[in-house]
N, C-alpha and C positions, 0 to 999 in steps of 0.2 A: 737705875737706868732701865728707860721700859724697853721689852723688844722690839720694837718697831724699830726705834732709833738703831738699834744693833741692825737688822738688818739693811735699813735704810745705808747704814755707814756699809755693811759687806759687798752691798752692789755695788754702792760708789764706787768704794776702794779696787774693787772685782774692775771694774767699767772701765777706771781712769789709771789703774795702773801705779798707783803712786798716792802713802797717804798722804805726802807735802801737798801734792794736788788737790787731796779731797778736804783738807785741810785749808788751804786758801781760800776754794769754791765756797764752805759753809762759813769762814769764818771762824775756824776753833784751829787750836794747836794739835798737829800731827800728832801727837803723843795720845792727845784726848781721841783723836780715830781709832788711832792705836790698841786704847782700852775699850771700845767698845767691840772690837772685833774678838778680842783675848776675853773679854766676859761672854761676846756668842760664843765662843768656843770652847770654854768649860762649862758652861750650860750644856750643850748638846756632847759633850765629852768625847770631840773631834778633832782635826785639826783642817782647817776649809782654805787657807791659805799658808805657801811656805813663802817668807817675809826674806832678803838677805839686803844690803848696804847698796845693792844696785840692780834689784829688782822685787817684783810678786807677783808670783804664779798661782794660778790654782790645784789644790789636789784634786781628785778624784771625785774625794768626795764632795770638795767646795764646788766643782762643774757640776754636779746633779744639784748641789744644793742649791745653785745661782739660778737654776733656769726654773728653779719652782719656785725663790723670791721674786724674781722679773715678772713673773707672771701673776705671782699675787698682788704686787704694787701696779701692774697693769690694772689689774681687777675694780682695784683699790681707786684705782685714777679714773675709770669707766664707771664704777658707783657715785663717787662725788661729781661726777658730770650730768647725773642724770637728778638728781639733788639739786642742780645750781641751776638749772637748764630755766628755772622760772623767774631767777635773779640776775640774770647776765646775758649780755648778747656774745655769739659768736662771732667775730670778728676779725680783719686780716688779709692774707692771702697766706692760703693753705695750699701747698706742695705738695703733689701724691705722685708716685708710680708703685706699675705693675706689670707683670708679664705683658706680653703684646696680646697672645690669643687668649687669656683669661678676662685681662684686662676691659677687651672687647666686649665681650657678652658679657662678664659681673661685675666689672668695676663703673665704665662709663657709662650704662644706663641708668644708673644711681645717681651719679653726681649728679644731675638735673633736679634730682628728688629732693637731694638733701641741701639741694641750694638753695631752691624752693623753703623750705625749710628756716635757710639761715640767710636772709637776704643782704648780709654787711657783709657777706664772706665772697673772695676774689679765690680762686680756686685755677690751681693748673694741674694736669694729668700729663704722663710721659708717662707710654706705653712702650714696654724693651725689652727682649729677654736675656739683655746682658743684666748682672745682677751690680746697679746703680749705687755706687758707694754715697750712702743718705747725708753721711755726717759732711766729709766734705763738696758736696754739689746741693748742697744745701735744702733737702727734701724730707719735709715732715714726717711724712708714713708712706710704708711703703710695703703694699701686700706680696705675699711670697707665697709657692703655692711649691709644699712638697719637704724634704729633710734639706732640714736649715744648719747652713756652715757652724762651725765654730765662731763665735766672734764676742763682742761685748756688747752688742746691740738688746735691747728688750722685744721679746716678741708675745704678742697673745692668740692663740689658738679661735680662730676665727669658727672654723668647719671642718667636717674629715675632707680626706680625697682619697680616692680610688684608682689604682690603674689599670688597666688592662691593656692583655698583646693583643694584637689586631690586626688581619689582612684582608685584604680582596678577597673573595672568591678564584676569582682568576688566578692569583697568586699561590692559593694553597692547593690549586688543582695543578698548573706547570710544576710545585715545588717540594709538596708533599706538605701534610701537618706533623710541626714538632708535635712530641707526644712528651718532653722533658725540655728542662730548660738548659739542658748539658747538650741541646739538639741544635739549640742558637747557632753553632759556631759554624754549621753547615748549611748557615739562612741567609738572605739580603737583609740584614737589619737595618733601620734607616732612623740615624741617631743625631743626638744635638752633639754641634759641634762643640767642643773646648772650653769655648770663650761664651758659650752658655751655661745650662744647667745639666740636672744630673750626671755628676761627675764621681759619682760613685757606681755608676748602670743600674741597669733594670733589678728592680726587687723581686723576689719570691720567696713565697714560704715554701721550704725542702725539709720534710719529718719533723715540721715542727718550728723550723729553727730559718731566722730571715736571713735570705743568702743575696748579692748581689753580685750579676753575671754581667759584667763589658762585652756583649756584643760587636761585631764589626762588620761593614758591610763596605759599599763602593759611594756611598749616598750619606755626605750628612751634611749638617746645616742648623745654622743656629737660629732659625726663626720655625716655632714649633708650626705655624701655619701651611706651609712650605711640605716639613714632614707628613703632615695629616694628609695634603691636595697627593703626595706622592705615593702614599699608603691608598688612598682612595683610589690611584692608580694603576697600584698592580706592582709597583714596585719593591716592594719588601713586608717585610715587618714592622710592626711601631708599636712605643710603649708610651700609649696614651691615656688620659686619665677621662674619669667616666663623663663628665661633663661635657668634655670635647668630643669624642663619638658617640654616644649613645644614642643617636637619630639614626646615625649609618649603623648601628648594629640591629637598632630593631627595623630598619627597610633591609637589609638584609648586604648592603653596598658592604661591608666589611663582615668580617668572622670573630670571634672572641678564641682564642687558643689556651692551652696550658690553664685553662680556667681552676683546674684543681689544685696550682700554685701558686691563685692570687696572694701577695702578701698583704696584712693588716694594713687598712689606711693610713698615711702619714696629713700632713695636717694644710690646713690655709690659715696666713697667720697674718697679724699685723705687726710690722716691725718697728720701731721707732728708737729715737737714742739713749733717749733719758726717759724714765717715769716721773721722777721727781718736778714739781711746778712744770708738770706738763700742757701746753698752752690747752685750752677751753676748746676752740676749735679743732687741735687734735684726739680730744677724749672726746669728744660728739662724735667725728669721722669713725674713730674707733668703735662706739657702742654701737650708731647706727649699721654699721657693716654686719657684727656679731648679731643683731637684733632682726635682718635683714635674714640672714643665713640662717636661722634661726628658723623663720617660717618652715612649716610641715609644707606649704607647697612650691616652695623656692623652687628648688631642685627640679621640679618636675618638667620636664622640657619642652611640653605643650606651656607651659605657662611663660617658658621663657622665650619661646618663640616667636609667642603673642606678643611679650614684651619689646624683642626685639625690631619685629617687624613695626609695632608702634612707634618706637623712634625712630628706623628712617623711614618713615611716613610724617 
């Protein structure tokens, strides 16, 4: 039994919850799922899932170990696409969302490019920053920008992301500047609501170690666009990632704060359901994006402003 196959069968099993399930899906007897997961797991001399008559969970360590297979069978699925690319056409109608204001400046001025690119492919965008359940509204990929829930989804690490706190001028002169992030709690913080993202609050690294503070303020709102035009404002604080201000920090429209508790980048990923016979045209969407972000001069924000002003032009 080679390792692939064992691992192939732990995400299923991991993914679907049930090995009758993963079982039906390929075609082999539960039992035979069964033993494939019971030989990864005296191989790595672990135990990565706990099995009972009417469920499976993962442990500990099967949650670390799941989200470095997803990621290698991502890889895996992004290598053979780039492989086929001169035997196959892409093809379909390819499903995409993404946040709203990420969406805007890095997602949609691509799709033109890579259409260009794949001229049989029908392509829809839905930009949200409610987080769009892929499996059932039926949405191929779907980029995520930041720390990704728990879930059984596969994700592949597209690029870092940055955040930083951020105010007006005017704001830190009526308000004072935190000098701690334990100073939040006497700020206008101006945060997503609920039924968006970060629902864990603002990160920072404190002596070392990543702390995440919930903030409160009188201002929040689930569309991160909204928050940024109200930070430009004057009216609070905002934990924005560098992409989205870094024009207003070096014209000087905003402040950077607490800079000496930025915490380590969290990631921009591609999410999708399955790795396995993962369609053609979502392993293009996927390489291109990673190969995209990639460039040494992506990020740079004269370039993406050219970019942008180019299309709506």
């Amino acid at each position: 039994m080679d390792r692939f196959t064992q691992i192939e069968s732990f995400v299923a099993v991991a993914s679907r919850g049930s090995l009758t399930a993963v079982g039906h899906a390929q075609g082999m007897a539960p039992a035979a799922i069964g033993r494939h997961i019971d030989a990864l797991e005296a191989r790595l001399g672990v135990k990565l899932l706990l099995r009972t008559t009417r469920r499976i969970t993962l442990t500990p360590e099967g949650s670390l170990f799941l989200e470095d297979c997803q990621r290698l069978l991502g890889e895996i699925a992004a290598s053979e696409a780039r492989v086929s690319q001169g035997s196959a056409k892409a093809s379909g109608h390819l499903r995409l969302t993404a946040p709203a204001g990420f969406g805007r400046r890095h997602v949609a001025p691509l799709v033109p490019r890579f259409l260009a690119q794949h001229p049989d492919l029908e392509i829809s965008l839905n930009l949200s920053d409610r987080i769009v359940d892929i499996v059932n509204e039926g949405v191929d990929c779907a980029v995520r920008v930041g720390d990704l829930p728990d879930s059984n989804l596969v994700s592949v690490r597209l690029a870092d992301n940055r955040r930083l706190c951020v105010a007006a001028p005017a704001y830190l002169e009526r308000a004072g500047v935190p000098r701690d992030p334990n100073e939040l709690a006497r700020h206008e913080c101006l945060t997503l609501s609920s039924d968006a993202s970060q629902t864990r609050g603002w990160a920072f690294s404190i002596g070392g170690v990543v702390t995440h503070v919930r903030p409160s303020g009188r201002l929040n709102c689930s569309d991160g666009q909204v928050l940024h035009d109200w930070c430009v404002a004057g009216l609070g604080l905002a934990w924005r990632s560098t992409w989205e201000v870094e024009q207003e920090v070096a014209s000087g429209q905003l402040r950077s704060v607490l800079d000496e508790f930025i915490a380590p980048p969290n990631g921009i990923y591609a999410v999708f359901a399955h790795a396995k016979l993962l369609p053609l045209r979502v392993r293009l969407w996927i390489d291109f994006l990673k190969h995209t972000y990639a460039e040494a001069t992506y990020w740079d924000s004269r370039a993406q402003t050219r970019a942008l002003t180019a299309l709506e032009t």
